[in-house]
C-alpha positions in Angstrom: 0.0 0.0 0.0 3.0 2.2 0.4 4.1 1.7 -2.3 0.5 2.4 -4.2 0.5 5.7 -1.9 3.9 6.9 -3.0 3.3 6.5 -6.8 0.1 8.8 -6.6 2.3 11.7 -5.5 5.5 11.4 -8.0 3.4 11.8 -11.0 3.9 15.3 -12.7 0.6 16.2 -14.8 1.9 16.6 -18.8 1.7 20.0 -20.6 -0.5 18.8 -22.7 -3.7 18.2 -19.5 -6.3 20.9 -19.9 -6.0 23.0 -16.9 -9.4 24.8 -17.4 -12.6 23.4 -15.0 -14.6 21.1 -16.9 -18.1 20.1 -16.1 -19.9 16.7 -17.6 -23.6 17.0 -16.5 -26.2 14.8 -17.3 -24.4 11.4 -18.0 -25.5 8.2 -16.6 -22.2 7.9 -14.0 -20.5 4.4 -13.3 -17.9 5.3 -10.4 -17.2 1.6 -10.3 -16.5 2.0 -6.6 -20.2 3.4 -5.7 -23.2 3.2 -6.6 -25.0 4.4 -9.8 -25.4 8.0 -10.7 -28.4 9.0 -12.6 -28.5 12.9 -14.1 -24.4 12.5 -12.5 -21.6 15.3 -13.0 -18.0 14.7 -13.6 -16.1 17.6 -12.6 -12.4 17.8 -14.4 -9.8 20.1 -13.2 -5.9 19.7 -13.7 -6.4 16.9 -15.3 -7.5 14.7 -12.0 -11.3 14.4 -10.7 -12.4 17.1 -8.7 -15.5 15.7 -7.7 -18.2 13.2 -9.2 -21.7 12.8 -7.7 -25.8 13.6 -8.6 -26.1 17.4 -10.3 -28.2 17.9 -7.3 -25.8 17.5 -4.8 -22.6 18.8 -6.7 -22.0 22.3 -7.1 -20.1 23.0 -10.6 -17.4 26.0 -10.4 -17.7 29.1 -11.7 -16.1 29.5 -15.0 -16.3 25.6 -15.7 -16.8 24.6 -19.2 -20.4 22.7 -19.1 -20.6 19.9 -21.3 -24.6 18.4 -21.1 -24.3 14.4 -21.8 -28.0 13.9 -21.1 -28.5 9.8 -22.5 -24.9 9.2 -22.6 -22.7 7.1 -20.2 -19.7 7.8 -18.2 -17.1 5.2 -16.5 -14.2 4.7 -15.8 -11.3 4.3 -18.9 -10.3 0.7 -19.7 -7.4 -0.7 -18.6 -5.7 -3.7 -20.3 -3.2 -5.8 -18.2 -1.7 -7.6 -21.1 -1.5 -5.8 -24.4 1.4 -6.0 -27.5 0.6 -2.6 -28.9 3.5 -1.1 -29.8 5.2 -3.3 -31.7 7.9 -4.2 -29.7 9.1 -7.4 -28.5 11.3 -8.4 -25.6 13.8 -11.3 -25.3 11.9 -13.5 -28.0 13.9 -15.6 -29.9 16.6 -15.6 -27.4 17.6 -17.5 -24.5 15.2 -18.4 -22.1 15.5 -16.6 -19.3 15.8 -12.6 -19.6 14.6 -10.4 -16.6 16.8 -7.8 -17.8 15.6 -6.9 -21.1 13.3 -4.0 -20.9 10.3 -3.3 -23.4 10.6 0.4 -22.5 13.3 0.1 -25.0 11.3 -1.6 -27.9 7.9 0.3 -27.6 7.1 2.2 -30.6 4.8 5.2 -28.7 3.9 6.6 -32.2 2.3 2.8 -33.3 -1.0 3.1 -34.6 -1.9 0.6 -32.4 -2.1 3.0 -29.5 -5.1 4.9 -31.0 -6.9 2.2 -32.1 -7.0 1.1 -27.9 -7.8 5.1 -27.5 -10.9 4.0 -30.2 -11.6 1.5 -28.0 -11.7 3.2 -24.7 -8.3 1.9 -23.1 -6.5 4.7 -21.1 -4.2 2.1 -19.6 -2.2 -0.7 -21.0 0.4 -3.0 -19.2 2.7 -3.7 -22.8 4.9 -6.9 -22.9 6.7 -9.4 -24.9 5.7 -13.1 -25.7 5.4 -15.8 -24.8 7.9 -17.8 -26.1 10.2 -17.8 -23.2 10.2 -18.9 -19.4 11.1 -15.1 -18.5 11.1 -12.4 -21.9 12.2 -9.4 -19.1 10.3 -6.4 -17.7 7.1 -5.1 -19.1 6.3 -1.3 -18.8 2.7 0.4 -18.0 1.4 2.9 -20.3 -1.0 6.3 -20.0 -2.3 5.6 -23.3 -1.5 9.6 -24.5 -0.4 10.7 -27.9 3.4 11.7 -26.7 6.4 11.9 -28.7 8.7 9.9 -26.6 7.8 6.6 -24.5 9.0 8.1 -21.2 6.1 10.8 -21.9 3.4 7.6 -21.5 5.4 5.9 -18.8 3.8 5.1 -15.5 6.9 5.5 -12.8 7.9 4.1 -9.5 8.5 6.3 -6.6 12.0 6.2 -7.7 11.2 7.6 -10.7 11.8 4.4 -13.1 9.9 3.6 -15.7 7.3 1.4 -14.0 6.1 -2.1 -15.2 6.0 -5.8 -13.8 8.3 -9.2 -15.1 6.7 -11.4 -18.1 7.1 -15.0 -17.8 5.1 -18.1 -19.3 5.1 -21.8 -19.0 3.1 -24.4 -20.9 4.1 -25.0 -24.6 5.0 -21.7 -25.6 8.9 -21.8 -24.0 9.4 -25.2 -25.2 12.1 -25.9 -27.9 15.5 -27.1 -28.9 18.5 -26.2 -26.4 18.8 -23.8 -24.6 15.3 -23.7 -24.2 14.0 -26.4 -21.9 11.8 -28.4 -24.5 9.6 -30.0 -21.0 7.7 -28.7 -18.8 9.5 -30.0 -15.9 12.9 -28.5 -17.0 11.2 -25.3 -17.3 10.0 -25.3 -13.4 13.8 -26.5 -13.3 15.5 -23.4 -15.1 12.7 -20.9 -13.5 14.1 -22.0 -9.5 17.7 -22.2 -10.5 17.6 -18.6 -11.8 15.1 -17.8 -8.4 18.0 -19.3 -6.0 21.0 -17.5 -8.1 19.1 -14.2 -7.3 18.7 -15.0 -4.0 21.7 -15.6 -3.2 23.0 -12.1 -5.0 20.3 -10.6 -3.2 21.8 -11.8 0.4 25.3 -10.5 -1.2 24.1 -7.0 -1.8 22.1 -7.0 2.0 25.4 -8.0 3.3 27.8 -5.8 1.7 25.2 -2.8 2.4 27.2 0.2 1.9 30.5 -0.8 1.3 31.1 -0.8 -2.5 34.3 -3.4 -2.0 32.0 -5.9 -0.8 29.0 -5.7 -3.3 29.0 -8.5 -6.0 29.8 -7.6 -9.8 26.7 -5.7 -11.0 23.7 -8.5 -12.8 21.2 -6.8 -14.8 19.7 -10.2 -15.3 19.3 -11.3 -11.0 18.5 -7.4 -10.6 15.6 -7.9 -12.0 14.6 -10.7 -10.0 15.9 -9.4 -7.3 13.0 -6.5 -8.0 10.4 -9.2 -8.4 11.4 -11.2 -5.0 11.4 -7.8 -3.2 8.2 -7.2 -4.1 8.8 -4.0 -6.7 7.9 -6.0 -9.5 4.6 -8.2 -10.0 5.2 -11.1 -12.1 2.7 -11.3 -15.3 2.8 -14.9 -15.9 1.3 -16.6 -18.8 -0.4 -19.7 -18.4 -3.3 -22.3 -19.8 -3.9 -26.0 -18.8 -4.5 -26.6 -14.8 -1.5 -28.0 -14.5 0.7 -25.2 -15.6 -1.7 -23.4 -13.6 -0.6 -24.8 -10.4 3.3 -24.8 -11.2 3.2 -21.1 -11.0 1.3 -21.1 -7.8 3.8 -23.6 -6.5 6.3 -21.2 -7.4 5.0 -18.0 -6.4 4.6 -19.8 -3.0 8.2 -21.2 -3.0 10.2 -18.1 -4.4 7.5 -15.9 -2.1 6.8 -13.2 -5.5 3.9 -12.0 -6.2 1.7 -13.2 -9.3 -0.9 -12.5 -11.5 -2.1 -15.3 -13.9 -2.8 -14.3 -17.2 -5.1 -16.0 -19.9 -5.8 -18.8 -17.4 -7.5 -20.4 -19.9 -8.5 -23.5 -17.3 -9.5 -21.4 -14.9 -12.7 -23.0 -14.3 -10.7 -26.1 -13.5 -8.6 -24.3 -10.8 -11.0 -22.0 -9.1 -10.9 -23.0 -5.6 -7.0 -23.6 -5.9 -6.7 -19.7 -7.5 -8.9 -18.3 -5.1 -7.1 -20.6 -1.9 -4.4 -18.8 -3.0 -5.7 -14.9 -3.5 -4.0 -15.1 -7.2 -5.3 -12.5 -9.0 -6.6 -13.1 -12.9 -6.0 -11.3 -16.2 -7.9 -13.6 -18.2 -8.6 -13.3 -22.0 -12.0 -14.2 -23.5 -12.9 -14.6 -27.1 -14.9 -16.6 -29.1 -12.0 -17.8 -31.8 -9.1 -19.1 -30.0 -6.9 -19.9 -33.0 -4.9 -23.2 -32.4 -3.1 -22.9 -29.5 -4.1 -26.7 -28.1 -3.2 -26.1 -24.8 -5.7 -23.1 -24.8 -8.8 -25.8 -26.1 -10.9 -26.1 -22.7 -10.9 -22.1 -22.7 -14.6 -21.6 -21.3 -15.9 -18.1 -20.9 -17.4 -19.0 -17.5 -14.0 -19.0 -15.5 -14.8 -15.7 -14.6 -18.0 -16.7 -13.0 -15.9 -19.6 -11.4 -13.7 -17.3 -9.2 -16.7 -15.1 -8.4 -18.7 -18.0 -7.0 -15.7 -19.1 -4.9 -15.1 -15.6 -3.5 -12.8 -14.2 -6.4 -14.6 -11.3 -7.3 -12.0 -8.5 -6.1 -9.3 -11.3 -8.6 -10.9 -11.1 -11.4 -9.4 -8.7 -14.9 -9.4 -9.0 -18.3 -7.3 -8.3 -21.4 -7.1 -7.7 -24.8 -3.4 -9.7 -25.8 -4.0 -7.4 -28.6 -4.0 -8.4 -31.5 -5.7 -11.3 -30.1 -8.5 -9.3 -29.4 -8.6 -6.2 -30.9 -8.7 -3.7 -28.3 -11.6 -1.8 -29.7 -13.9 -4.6 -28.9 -12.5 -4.4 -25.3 -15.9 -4.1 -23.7 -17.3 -7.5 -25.4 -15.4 -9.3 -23.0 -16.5 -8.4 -19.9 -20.1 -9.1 -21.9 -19.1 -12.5 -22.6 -18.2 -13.4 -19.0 -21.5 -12.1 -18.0 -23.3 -13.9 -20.5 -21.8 -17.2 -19.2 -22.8 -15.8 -15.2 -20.3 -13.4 -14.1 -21.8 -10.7 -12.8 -22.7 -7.1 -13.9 -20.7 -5.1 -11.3 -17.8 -7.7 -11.4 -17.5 -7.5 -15.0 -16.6 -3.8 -15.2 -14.5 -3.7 -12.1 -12.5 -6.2 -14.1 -12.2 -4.0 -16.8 -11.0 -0.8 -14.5 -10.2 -1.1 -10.7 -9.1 -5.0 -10.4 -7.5 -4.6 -13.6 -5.5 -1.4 -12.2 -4.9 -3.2 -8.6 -2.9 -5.6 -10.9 -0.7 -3.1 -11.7 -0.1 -1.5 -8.5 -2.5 2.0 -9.8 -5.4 1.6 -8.2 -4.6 4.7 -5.8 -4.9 6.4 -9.0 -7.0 5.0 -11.9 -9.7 2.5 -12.1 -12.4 4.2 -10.7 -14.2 7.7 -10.9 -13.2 9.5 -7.6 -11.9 13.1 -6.6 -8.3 13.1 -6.6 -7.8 9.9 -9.3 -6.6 10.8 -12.9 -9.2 12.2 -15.0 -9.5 9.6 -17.3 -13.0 8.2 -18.5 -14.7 7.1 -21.4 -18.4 8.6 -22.6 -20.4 6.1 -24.2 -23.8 5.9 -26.6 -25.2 3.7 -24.0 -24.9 0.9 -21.5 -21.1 -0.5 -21.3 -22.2 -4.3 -22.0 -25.0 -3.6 -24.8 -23.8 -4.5 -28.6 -25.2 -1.4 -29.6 -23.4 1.0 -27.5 -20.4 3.0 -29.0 -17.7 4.9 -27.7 -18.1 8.3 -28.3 -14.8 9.9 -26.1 -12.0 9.0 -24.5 -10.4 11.4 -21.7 -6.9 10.9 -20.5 -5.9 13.1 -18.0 -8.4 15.8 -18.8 -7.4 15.8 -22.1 -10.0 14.3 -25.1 -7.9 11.9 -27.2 -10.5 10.4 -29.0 -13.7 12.0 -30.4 -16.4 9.6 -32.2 -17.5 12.6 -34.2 -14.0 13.6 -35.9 -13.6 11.7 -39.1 -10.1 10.8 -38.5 -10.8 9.4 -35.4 -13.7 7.8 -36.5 -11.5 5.8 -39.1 -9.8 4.6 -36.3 -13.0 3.0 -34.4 -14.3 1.8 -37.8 -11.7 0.6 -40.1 -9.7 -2.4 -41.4 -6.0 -3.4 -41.5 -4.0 -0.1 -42.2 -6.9 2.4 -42.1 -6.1 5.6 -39.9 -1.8 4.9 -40.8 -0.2 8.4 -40.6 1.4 7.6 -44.1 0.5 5.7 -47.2 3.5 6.2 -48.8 6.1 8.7 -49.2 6.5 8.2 -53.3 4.4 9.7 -56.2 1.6 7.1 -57.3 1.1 6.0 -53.3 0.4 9.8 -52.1 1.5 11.5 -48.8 -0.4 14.4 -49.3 -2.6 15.8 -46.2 -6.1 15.0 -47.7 -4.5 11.3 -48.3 -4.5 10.5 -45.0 
């Protein structure tokens, strides 16, 4: 928690936040954490929430900019805990274990992948590698901004590093020819070995304390485990069949680091072993799940599994975009409640468990005073077919408006639609009104 505490106060708010008052009357208000607001208002100011409640009980500033949103719905902005926009990759096609390559240094912040997620309402987006390894290295959380740099989107730890958690996988994915382990008890093998080396650098470093001479050779590799057994750094973890399920938990247990399970595609199979073990979820629900054979007993009512057993408050969801794409981000949480999750869990596991995932629940996930002010307005209910995403708010800033035709390409069309560039010779056109 202090750690969750110290976060919300290092954050500078970017140029870019509008710092007039802004005032959204009228909306339909789900705080997430509360109840229901009908004829709500939404007050922005510095780019954080100044105050949310009925327009009968909450006085609106003078001098604030009045937007009326009678009809519309307001909630909380997305947040994905396991996205690949970006296009970067991590330690793929390398050796097995890597906790010390960083994917703050293979993001592409100016992908158009970023505003397709803005399209579809994601403020927030924990980006990592593949899957292909045991351990592919440190993922990175992202405001989901337009920004020049990556540092501009990056989330930060009270020591001003770039904040994110450590990807690593078992099942299938990490098998293969030497070095990789090619069984699934030789990863569990390779996964402690590298646990006990950075354990023992870890007592090193608490030994030598201050005394430079007696510190071991810097490790980029066991610092970064060193970060996850400390506690700094959550482990992201993907897994599928129950059994692979219950070697993580065996190892989060040994190694004492804290977990969250993503796809967890046997969920249903493991609920009261997940829940025993407070394991939060980041599962992934679609209705084509391609040929991964390990992922074949996917079921869409894991969700409704964890909540029965007590798992509410453990329950997320994520996009693994491309898997999904994330402008169809709200049809999963409407899948899980079609196969019995409920309502309210359903969009706390699309904001505020999503954002306790990633440490930033103190300041996202939820509309209330204080918390960034990002949101997203809607045509309609969050879980209808029908409804559309008309805005999304980052920080008090609009970065996606329905009603502008570029952006409107971005919500609506195919493969390529919305690039920057089509070209930069003659006969493919770079021309302003070509884009």
């Amino acid at each position: 928690m202090l750690l969750r505490l110290l976060a919300l106060t290092c954050f500078a708010l970017p140029a870019s936040a509008q710092l007039e008052t802004q005032a959204f009357v009228g909306a339909r208000v789900i705080p997430i954490r509360g109840p229901l607001i009908d004829d709500g208002v939404v007050i922005v100011e510095n780019g954080r929430l100044r105050a949310v409640g009925r327009r009968a009980d909450t006085p609106i500033p003078a001098g604030a900019r009045v937007r009326e949103l009678a009809g519309k719905t307001i909630m909380p902005g997305l947040v994905d805990a396991h996205s690949h926009v970006g296009g970067g990759w991590g330690a793929d096609s390398s050796a097995p274990i890597q906790p010390n390559v960083r994917m703050l240094d293979a993001v592409d912040c100016r992908d158009s992948g970023f505003q397709r997620a803005q399209a579809g309402g994601i403020t927030t987006l924990n980006v990592m590698s593949g899957s292909g390894h045991l351990l592919s290295g440190q993922t990175i959380y992202l405001k989901n901004k337009d920004a020049r740099t990556i540092e501009e989107m990056a989330y930060a730890f009270p020591d001003g590093s770039p904040m994110g958690g450590m990807k690593m996988a078992n099942g299938t994915n990490s098998h293969g020819e030497p070095p990789f382990p090619g069984t699934r008890g030789k990863s569990a093998a390779l996964v402690r070995e590298n646990f006990i080396a950075a354990q023992e650098y870890q007592r090193k470093l608490r030994e030598a304390g201050d005394d430079a001479s007696k510190r071991p050779s810097r490790d980029l590799a066991l610092e970064g485990l060193v970060e996850v057994l400390e506690g700094k750094r959550i482990v992201h973890h993907h897994t599928h069949r129950h059994d692979d399920i219950q070697t993580v938990l065996r190892l989060s247990k040994e190694f004492g680091f804290r977990v969250v399970l993503h796809h967890v595609s046997e969920a249903w199979m493991m609920a009261d072993e997940i829940v025993a073990a407070q394991a939060p979820c980041s599962l992934i629900v679609i209705d084509t799940p391609g040929g991964k054979l390990e992922a074949v007993h996917l079921d869409a009512k894991s969700a409704a599994a964890l909540e029965q057993r007590g798992g509410k408050d453990l329950i997320a969801f994520h996009t693994d975009d491309w898997i999904t794409d994330g402008r169809l981000f709200l049809r999963s949480a409407a899948l899980a409640v079609r196969a019995g999750l409920s309502r309210e869990t359903a969009l706390a596991g699309l904001t505020i468990n999503a954002a306790r995932q990633l440490d930033l629940d103190a300041r996202i996930g939820s509309l209330e005073p204080g918390k960034d002010a990002d949101f997203i307005v809607l045509s309609g209910d969050p879980l209808s077919v029908y409804t559309r995403i008309e805005e999304t708010w980052v920080q008090g800033t609009r970065v996606f408006d329905l009603q502008d035709p570029k952006d409107r390409l971005w919500a609506e069309g195919g493969w390529g639609a919305g690039m920057d560039r089509a070209g930069n010779i003659c006969c493919l056109g770079d021309r302003e009104e070509d884009r």
